[in-house]
N, C-alpha and C positions, 0 to 999 in steps of 0.2 A: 504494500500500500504506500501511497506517496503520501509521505508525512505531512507535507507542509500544505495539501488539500484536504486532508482530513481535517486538519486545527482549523482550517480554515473556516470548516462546514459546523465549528461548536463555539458556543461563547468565548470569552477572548480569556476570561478567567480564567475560565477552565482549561482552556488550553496551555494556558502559561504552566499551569500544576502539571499536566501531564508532559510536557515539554521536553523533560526530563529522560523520561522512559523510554524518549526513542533518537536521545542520542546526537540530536539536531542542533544544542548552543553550540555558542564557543568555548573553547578551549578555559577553564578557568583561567590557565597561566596567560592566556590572550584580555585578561582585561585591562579597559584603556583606561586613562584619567578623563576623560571627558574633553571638559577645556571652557572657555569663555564662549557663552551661548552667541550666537550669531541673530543680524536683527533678520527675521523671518527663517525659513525653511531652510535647514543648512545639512543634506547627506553627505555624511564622509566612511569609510571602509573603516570600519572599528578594527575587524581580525579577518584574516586568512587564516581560517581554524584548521583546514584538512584539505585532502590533496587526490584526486583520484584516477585512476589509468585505465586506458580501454581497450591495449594492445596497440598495434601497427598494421603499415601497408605500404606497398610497394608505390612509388608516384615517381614517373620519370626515371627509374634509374636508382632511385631513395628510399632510404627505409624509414616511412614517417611516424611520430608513436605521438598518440593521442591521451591527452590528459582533461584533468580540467581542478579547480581550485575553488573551496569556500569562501565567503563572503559573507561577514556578518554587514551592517549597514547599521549607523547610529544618526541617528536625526536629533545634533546638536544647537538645533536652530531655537527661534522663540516661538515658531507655528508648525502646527503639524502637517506633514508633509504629503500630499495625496498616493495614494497606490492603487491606482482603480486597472484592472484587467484587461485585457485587451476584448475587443475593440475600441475600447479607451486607450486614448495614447498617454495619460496623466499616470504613467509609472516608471521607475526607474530602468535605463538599458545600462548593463553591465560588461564591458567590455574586459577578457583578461589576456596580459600578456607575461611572456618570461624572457629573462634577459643573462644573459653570461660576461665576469669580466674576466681576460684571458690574458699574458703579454701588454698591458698599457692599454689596450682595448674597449668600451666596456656596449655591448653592442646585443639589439633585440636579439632572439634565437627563436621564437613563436609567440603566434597570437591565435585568438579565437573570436569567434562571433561572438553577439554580446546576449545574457542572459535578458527576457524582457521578465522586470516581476508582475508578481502577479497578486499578492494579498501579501501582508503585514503581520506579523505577532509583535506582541510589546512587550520584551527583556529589558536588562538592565545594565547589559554588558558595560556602556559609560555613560554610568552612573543613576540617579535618582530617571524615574519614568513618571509622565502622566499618560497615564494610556488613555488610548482614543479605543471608543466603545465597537471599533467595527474593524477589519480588517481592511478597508478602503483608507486606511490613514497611518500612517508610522508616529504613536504621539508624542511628546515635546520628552528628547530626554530619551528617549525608548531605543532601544536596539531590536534589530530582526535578523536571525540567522538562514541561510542559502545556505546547504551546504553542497558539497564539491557535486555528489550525485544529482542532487538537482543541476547545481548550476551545468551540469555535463549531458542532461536530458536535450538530447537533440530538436525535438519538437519545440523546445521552449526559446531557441539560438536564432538570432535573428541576423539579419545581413548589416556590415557596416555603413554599405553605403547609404540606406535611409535616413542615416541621422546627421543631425546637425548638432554639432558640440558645441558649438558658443551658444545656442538658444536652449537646446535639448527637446527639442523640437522632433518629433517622426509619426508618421505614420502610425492610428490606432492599431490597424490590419494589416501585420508585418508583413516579411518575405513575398511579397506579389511578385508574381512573374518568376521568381527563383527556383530551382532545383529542389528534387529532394533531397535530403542528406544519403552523400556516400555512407557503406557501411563503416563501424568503428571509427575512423577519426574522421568524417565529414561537420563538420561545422564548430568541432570542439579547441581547444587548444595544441596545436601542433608542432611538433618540434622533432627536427631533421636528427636521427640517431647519431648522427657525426659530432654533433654539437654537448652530446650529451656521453659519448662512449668513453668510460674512463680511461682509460689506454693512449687517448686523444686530447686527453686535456686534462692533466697534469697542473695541479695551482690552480685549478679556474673556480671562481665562484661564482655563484649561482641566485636568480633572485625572480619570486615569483611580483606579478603588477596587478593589482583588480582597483576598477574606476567605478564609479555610480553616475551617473549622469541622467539631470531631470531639469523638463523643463522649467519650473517652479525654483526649486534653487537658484538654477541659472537666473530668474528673473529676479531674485532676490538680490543678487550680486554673490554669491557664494558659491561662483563654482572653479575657482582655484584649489579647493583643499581635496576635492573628491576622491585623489585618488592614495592608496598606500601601498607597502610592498614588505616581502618577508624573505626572507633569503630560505635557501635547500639546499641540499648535497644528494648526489647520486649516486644510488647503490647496486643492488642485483642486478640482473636482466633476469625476466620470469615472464611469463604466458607472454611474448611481443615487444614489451616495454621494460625500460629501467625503471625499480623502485625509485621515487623519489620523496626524500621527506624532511617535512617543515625544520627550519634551526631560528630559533632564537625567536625573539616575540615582533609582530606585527608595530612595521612604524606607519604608526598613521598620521593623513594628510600631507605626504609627500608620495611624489612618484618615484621610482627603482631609478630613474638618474641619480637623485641625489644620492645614493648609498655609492656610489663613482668616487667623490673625492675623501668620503670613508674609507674605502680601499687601494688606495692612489694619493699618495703624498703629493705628487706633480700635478693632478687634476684640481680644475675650477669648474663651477659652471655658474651660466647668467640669465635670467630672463627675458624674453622679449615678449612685450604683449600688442596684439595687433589692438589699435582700437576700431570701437565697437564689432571685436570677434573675440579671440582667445589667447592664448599664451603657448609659444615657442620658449625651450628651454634647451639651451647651448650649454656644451661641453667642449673642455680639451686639455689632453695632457702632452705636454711636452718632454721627452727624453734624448740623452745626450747618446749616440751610437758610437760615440766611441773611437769616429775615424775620418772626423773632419765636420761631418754632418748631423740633422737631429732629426728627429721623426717628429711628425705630426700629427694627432690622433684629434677627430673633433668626432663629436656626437649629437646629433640633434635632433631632442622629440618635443613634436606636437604634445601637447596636453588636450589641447581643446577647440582647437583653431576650425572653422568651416572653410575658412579662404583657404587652408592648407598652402607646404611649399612646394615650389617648382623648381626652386635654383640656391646653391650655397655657398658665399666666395671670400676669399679670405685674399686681404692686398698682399703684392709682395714688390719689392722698391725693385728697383733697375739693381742689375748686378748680381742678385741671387741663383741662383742656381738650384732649379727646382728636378727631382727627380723622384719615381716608384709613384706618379697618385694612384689609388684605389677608389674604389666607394662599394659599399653594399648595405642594400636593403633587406628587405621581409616582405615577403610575397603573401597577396591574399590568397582565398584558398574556398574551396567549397561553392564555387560558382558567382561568386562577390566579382562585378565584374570591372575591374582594375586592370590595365595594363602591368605585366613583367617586365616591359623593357628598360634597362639600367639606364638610367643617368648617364649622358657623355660628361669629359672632363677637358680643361681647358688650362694653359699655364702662356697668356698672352695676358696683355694691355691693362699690367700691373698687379694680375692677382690668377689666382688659380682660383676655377669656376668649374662646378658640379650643375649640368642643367638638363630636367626632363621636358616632357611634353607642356603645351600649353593648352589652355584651357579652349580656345577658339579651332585648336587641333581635333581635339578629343575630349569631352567632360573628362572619360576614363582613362585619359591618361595616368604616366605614374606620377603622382602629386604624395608628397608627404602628408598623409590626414592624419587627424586623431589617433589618440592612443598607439601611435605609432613614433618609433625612431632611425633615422639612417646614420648609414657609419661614412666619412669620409678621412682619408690622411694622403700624406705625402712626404719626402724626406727633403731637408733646403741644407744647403752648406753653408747657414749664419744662424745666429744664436735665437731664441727669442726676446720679442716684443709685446706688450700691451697692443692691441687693435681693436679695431670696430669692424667685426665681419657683417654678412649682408646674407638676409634668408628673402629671398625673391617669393611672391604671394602668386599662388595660383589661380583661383577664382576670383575675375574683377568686382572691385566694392563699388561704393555708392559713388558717386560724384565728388572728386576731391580726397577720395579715399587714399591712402600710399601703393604705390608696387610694390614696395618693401620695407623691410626693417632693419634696421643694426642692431647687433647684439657684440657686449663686450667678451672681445676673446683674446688668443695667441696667436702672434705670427711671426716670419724669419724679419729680424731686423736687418738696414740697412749694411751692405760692405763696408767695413773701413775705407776712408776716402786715401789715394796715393797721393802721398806728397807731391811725387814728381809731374802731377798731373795739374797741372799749374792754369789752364783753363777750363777743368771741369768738364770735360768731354771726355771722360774715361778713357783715353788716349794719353800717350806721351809720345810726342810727334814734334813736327818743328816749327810750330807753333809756340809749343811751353818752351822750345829755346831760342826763340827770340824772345820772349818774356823774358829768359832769365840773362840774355846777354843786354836787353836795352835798359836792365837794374844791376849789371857789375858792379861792384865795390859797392855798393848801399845794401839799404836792409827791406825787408818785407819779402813782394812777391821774389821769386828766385832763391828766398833762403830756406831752404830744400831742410836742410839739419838744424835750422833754427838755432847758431850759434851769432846771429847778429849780423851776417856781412856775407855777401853774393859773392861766394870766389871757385877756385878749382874744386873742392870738394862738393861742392852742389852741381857742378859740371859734371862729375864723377856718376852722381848719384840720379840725374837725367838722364844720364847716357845708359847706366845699369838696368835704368827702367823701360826703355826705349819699347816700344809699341812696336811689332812684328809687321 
């Protein structure tokens, strides 16, 4: 019997009492502090209590193994929060993903369709409850536990592309027009057995992602906190799938980026928020290789954005020396209908540029959306810098809206300038020496070694430099 249909169909009381019996809260050691009530309707991911697998299957080539992750939901706000069922679209869509840091890395590895809910019980995971007399409401205060087998219930899984994250906005009557669910891992969370084989990833840690997203929140102004993250380790391999299982408690109201510069000395990351849509959140860790050059690791996920990205560029000064970009994404999956195709990369007219489709191309082209992150790096033979990279906006906004946005990041600072290059055209030519013969015996331009006086020695030292 499914649990959370049955509570549904008894007083709210009563259901609370029996709650117990079939195993459905959270985790005791998952309880949250709550926090500072929010003004109206405010869902955040209290706990990622449980974790559940549904074996694998071959895709292209791949051995893909299907999961899916609990989700309790607290409704921190000062109004109780609507949950009406579908054909109602007034409930929350739960999108979940998981993410691996590897090597300096720290980069998606799967996502899943999103759970639609569908009725409310009133717990207390954080903290004191007023409960709402119905299941149509999550009341002030109250927590309501999903767990992993619900939220892994194929039927319940809806497609990403209906919704709109900066309003939370979609469709009462999901999935139209969409497939059925492939067998075992169609529409659930998915992740590439490569990504997950211990053998293959040695050091990597691990981190599951569950989001709530509702229109009602969103209009409340409180949908930056929705979403949080719990780290796991990988165990067996049994029926198809690695064991995987939860470590350490549920940080809530952040997304699994920010657990990156917790595991990464070298890692920052920044926000960027589109106005009137959602928030971009940039990463990057910088390391020294050791042989002249540095590596450049950036990361960037949407949180919430509907205009989603198209393009991601980081400046780089004249003189650098850019070499190895990459980029990769995270493929939808289950008939969600998205473009595969990668991002080209670009290292011209001052910056290296990652850019996919446009919008006037293809609505479905590959656009960075919601709950989603792409990885991009490259290696430069100069140190870093402080910069203002650039996430280029996919979906055009209103009249006067931006194409884009800067977000604070890293990048390869400028070359040391050559002395002997006495006009600034990266050259030493014969130019810088008539510069330095029509200032002999005086001081400034031509004093190469900066001992006060334009003589043989700066001759010396032009000539050494001499441009091929």
């Amino acid at each position: 019997m499914n649990t959370k249909i049955f509570l549904a169909t008894i007083p709210v009381g009563l259901a609370a009492m029996l709650l117990g019996q079939f195993s459905a809260s959270a985790l005791p050691s998952e309880k949250g502090e709550g926090g500072l009530a929010m003004a109206g309707a405010d869902v955040i991911v209290g706990a990622i209590p449980n974790v559940s697998k549904y074996g694998s299957a071959v895709v292209n080539g791949r051995t893909v193994m299907a999961y899916a992750i609990g989700t309790t939901s607290c409704n921190i706000g000062t109004s109780q929060l609507e949950w009406f069922a579908s054909p109602d679209n007034r409930h929350p869509f739960i999108p979940m993903n998981a993410f691996r840091y590897r090597n300096g890395r720290f980069e998606q590895i799967g996502l899943s369709w999103g759970k639609h809910g569908f009725t409310a019980l009133q717990q207390t995971l954080c903290g004191s409850c007023q409960a709402s007399s119905t299941g149509n409401y999550l009341g002030i205060g109250c927590s309501d536990p999903y767990s992993s087998s619900l939220n892994g219930g194929q039927s319940g899984l809806g497609a990403r592309h209906e919704i709109n994250a900066a309003t939370g906005a979609f469709p009462g009557s999901y999935n139209s027009g969409m497939p059925s669910a492939p067998a075992t891992i169609g529409r659930r969370l998915q992740i590439d057995s490569a990504f997950l084989d211990p053998a293959q990833n040695a050091g990597s840690q691990y981190f599951f992602e569950a989001q709530y997203i509702h229109q009602q929140d969103a209009t409340a102004g409180n949908k930056m906190n929705n979403a949080s993250y719990r780290g796991f380790t990988v165990g067996t391999l049994s029926s198809g799938a690695y064991t995987l299982t939860l470590t350490g408690a549920t940080i809530q109201q952040k997304p699994a980026i920010e657990a990156w510069p917790l595991v990464d000395a070298n890692a920052t990351i920044a926000n960027a928020d589109v106005p009137s849509d959602g928030r971009f959140i940039a990463g990057v860790s910088v390391r020294d290789n050791g042989n002249g050059t540095w590596r450049y690791e950036y990361a960037v996920h949407n949180l919430n954005s509907d205009r989603s990205g198209r393009s991601f560029s980081v400046p780089v000064p004249d003189g650098v020396t850019i070499t190895n970009i990459g980029f990769k994404d995270i493929d939808y999956h289950s008939g969600d209908p998205f473009s595969p195709t990668d991002w080209t990369s670009s290292a011209s007219g001052g910056a290296v540029t990652w850019t996919g489709g446009t919008h006037s191309q293809s609505t479905t082209s590959n656009a960075l959306r919601f709950a989603t992150m792409y990885n991009f790096w490259f290696d430069a033979d100069q140190p870093p810098q402080v910069v203002n990279a650039t996430v280029g906006l996919f979906k055009p906004g209103s009249a006067g809206a931006p194409a884009s946005i800067g977000v604070a990041s890293k990048g390869p600072s400028a070359p040391p300038s050559n002395p002997a290059d006495l006009d600034g055209d990266g050259l030493v030519t014969a130019e810088d020496l008539t510069i330095l013969l029509s200032n002999w015996g005086g001081s400034g331009d031509g004093d190469i070694n900066s001992d006060g006086i334009v003589d043989a020695e700066d001759l010396t030292a032009i000539l050494s430099a001499w441009s091929a």
